[in-house]
C-alpha positions in Angstrom: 20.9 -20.2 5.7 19.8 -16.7 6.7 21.8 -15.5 3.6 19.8 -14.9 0.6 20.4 -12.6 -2.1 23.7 -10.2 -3.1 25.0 -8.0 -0.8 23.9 -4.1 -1.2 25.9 -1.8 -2.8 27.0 1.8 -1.8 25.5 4.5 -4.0 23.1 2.0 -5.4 19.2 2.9 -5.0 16.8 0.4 -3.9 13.0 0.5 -4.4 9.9 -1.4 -2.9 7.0 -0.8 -1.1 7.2 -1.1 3.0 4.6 -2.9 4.6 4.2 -3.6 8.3 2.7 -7.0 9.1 0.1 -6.4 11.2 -0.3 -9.8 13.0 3.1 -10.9 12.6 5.2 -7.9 13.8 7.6 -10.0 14.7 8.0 -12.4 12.0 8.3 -15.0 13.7 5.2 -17.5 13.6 5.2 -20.9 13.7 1.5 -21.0 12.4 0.8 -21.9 9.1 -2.7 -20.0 9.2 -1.0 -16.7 10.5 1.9 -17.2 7.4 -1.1 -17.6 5.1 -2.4 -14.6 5.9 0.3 -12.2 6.2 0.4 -13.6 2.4 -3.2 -12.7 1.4 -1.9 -9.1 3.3 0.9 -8.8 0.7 -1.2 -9.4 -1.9 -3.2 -6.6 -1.2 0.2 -4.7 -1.5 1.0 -6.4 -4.6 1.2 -3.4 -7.4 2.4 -5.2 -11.1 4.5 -7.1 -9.0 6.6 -4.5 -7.2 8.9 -5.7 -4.3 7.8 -5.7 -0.8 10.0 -4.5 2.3 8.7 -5.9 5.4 9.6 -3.9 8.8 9.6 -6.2 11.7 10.2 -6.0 14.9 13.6 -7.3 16.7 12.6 -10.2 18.9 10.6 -13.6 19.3 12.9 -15.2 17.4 16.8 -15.1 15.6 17.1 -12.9 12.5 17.8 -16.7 10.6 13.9 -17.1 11.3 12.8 -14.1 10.2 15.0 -14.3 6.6 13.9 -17.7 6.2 10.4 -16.9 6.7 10.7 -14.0 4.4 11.7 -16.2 1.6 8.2 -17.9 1.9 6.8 -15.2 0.9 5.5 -13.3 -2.2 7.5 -10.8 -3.8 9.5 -10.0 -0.1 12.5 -8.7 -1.4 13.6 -7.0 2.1 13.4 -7.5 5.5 14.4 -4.6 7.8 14.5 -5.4 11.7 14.1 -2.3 13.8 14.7 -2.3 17.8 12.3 -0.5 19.8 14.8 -0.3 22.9 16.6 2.8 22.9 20.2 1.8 23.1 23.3 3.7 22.7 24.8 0.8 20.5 23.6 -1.5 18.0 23.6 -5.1 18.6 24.7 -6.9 15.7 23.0 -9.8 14.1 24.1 -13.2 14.0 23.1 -16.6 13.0 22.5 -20.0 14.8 25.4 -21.4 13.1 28.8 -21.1 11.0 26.1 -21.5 7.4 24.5 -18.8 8.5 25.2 -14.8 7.6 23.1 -12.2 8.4 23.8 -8.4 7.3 22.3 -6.0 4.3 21.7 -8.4 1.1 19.6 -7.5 -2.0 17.6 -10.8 -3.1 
């Protein structure tokens, strides 16, 4: 499921570093060698442990791929999915199934 973590809390202040995978903008690879090295990337990120956000584009794939793929990897804490369509509405996120719930969750 896409859900993983607690859900984020109003008035609540959360902290990590953002990174911007450079080859995987959209999160959404099906290669093993391109997940391995977004990894090594991270790790250059990787202060004492501190959480990562990753900022990743909308598309390629459902927002279930992108959270599950996140959970691979180290010390990901958040995933933020930005359009770059200008819209005059947001399009919400959803799931390929009943299991799954997407929205703001703190891991």
């Amino acid at each position: 499921a896409a859900l993983f973590g607690m859900k984020f809390l109003p008035k609540r202040e959360y902290k990590a570093k953002l990174v911007v995978p450079k080859r995987t903008p959209y999160l959404c690879t099906t290669k093993r060698s391109h997940l391995l090295h977004l990894a090594h990337e991270l790790r250059k990120h990787d202060d004492n442990d501190e959480a990562l956000a990753l900022l990743v584009q909308r598309g390629g794939c459902t927002f279930e791929r992108k959270a599950k793929l996140g959970t691979l990897l180290p010390n990901v804490k958040y995933i933020i999915v930005y359009d770059d369509v200008k819209s005059a509405y947001l399009l919400p996120m959803a799931g390929s199934n009943a299991d799954v719930s997407v929205g703001m969750f703190d891991r």
